[in-house]
Each structure stands twice: as C-alpha cells, then as structure tokens.
N, C-alpha and C positions, 0 to 999 in steps of 0.2 A: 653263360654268365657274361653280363655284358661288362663294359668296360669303367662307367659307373659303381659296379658291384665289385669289379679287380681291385676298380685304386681303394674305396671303405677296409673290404677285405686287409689289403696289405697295412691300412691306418690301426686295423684291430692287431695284425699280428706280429707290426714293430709295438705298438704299445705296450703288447705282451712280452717283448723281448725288450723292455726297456729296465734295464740293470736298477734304476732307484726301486722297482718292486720290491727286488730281494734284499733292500735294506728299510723293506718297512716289516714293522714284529708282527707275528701271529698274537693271538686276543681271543677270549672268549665276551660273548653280549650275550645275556639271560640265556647262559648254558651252551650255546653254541658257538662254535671254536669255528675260527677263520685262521687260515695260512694261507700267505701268497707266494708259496712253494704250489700252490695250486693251478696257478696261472699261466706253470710251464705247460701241463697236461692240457690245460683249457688252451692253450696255442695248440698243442697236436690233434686236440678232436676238432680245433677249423679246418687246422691241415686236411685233416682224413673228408671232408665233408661232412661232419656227421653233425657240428652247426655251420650253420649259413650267416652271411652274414651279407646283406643288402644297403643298398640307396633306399631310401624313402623318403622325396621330397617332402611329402605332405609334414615328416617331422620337424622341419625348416628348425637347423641349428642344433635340434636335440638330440637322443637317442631312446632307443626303447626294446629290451629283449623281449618277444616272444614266447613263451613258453610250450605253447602249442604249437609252431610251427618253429620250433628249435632254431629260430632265423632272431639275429640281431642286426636292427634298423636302424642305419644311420641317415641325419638329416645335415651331412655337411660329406664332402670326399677325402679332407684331409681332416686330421686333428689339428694343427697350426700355432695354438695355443695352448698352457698346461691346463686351460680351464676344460678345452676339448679332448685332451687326453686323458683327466680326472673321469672326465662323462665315459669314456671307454672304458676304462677301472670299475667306477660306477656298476655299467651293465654286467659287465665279465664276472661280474661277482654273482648276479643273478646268474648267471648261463654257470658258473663252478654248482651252484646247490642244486639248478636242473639236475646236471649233469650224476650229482651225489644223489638226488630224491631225496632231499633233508626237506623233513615238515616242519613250519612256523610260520606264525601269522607275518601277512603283509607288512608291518609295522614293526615288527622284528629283521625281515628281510631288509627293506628301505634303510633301516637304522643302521646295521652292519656293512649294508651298501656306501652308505653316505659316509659311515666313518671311514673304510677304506676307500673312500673318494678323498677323505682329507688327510688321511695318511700320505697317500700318496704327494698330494701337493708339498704336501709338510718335508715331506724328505726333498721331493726334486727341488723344490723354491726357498725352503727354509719357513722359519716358525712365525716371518713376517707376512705373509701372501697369503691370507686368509679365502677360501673362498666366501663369496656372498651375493646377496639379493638385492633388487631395491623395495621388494614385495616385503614386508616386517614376517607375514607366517614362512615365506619360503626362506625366511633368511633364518630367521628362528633357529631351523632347520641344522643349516651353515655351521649356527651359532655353538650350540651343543655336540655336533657330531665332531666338530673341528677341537674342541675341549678335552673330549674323549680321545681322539686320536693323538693329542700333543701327549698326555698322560700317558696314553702306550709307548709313544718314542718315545717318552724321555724316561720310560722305567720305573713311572709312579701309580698309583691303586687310581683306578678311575673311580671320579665319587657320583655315588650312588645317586644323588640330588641330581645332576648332568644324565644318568641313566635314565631315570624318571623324564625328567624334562625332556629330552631327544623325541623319547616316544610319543609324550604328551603333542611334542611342537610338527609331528609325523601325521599323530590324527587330526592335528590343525589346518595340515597343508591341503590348499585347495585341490591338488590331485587326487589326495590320500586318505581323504577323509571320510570319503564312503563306503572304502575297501579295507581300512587300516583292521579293524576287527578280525576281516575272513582268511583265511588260509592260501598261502600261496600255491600255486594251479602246477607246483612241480608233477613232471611226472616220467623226469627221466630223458635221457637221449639214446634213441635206438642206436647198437654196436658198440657201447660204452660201458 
C-alpha cells in the first residue's frame, strides 16, 4: 500500500469513526432499511482488509465503490470539507449492502445513498447547508434526497411525492440514467 492509499484509507476510517453518524436515524426507502449502526462494522472489514480502499487520480475530486473489486476509490487524499466527507458516507453506503448482498436496483441504491449523504450533512452542519449542484439534473438530485433526509431527522413521515421524485430525478441524472433500471452488481465481500 503505498502512501497515497494510507492517508484515503485513514480519510474513510476517521469518517467512519465520526460521532455525527450515530446521531443520524435509521429509515426504510421502498422497503429497505438502512442504519448507520452499520458503519461501525463497515470500519472493521477496512480494518481486516477485506475492502480496500485506494487513490484514483483519474476520479479528480470524486469517489466511487467498486463492487467487483471490493476497493473504494478516492479522487482527493483528505476529506477536508463536509461536502468530501458526505462523498465518503455516500460510497460507504454502497460497500454496507456489498457487504450484506441486499438486491435493488441502481436507483434504489443511489437514492438511499444520497439520502444518507444528506443525513449526514444535516446533522454535522445543520438544516442550513444544503448540499447542491450547479448542474439543475444533479442537483435535482441534492434537492429531493435532502427533503427526505430533513423528514427523517426531524421525526416526520417522508412524503411519498419527494420518494417519487428522488428516483425520477436519479433516472435523470447524467450518470444514472442508463443504469438506474438494472440491478446493482452486489455480490458480497469475501471473509464477511
């Protein structure tokens, strides 16, 4: 592991060890239940090596799990920002359902991703710090899952129109829109 891949590594697994987690709620999204009581466990299978967690220049800024090669790629060395520690929430959320082998389409995954991306802000920044885009479909995005997520904090029914919309604004997004239909490629992490 080179020295690149140490300092990412340790950006994933203070993020993971960062206390606003465990003051954001568990949530079900069209049936599937998310807790971020998960995220301690998802810290000790980086621990154990059993995900990887790399540099990838070519991401410049972003991030992106893996699924096939149990590796998540960072395109920055530190978090620095809560918009770069959100993006490590983000992925970690993909590498929890690896980890579980939970089947649901792309646009289910991303939805539940991105709301716990703005859970997370939501607690550490408070209910002013919206994420967002300057892109209108990726913000879209922002728009809805941030909605969703205030609802969970604050102990209110998420409405069903913001559920609708999320996914709508998921299959819109220029990444996601030619995958948002198919099934995500979980398929587990060997020793886990």
């Amino acid at each position: 592991m080179g020295i690149a891949d140490w300092r990412v590594g340790n950006a994933v697994k203070d993020t993971l060890s960062d206390s606003d987690l465990m003051k954001m709620k568990p949530f079900s999204f069209m049936g599937i239940g998310f807790d971020p009581k998960t995220f301690k466990v998802l810290k000790t299978v980086i621990e154990q090596g059993k995900i990887k967690v790399e540099y990838d220049s070519t991401k410049d800024g972003y991030a992106e799990y893996d699924y096939a090669t149990n590796t998540m790629l960072l395109g920055f060395y530190v978090a620095g920002t809560f918009e770069r520690t959100a993006l490590i929430v983000h992925e970690s959320v993909h590498a929890v359902y690896d980890v579980a082998k939970q089947k649901m389409s792309n646009a289910i995954s991303e939805a539940i991703a991105y709301i716990v991306q703005c859970q997370y802000v939501y607690v550490a920044n408070g209910p002013g710090k919206r994420l967002s885009s300057p892109i209108a479909k990726k913000d879209s995005v922002f728009k809805y899952a941030w909605s969703i997520a205030a609802a969970i904090q604050e102990g209110k029914e998420i409405d069903k129109l913001d559920k609708t919309n999320l996914l709508s604004s998921i299959s819109a997004h220029p990444y996601y829109a030619k995958i948002a239909t198919g099934q995500v490629p979980t398929d587990g992490v060997p020793g886990t």
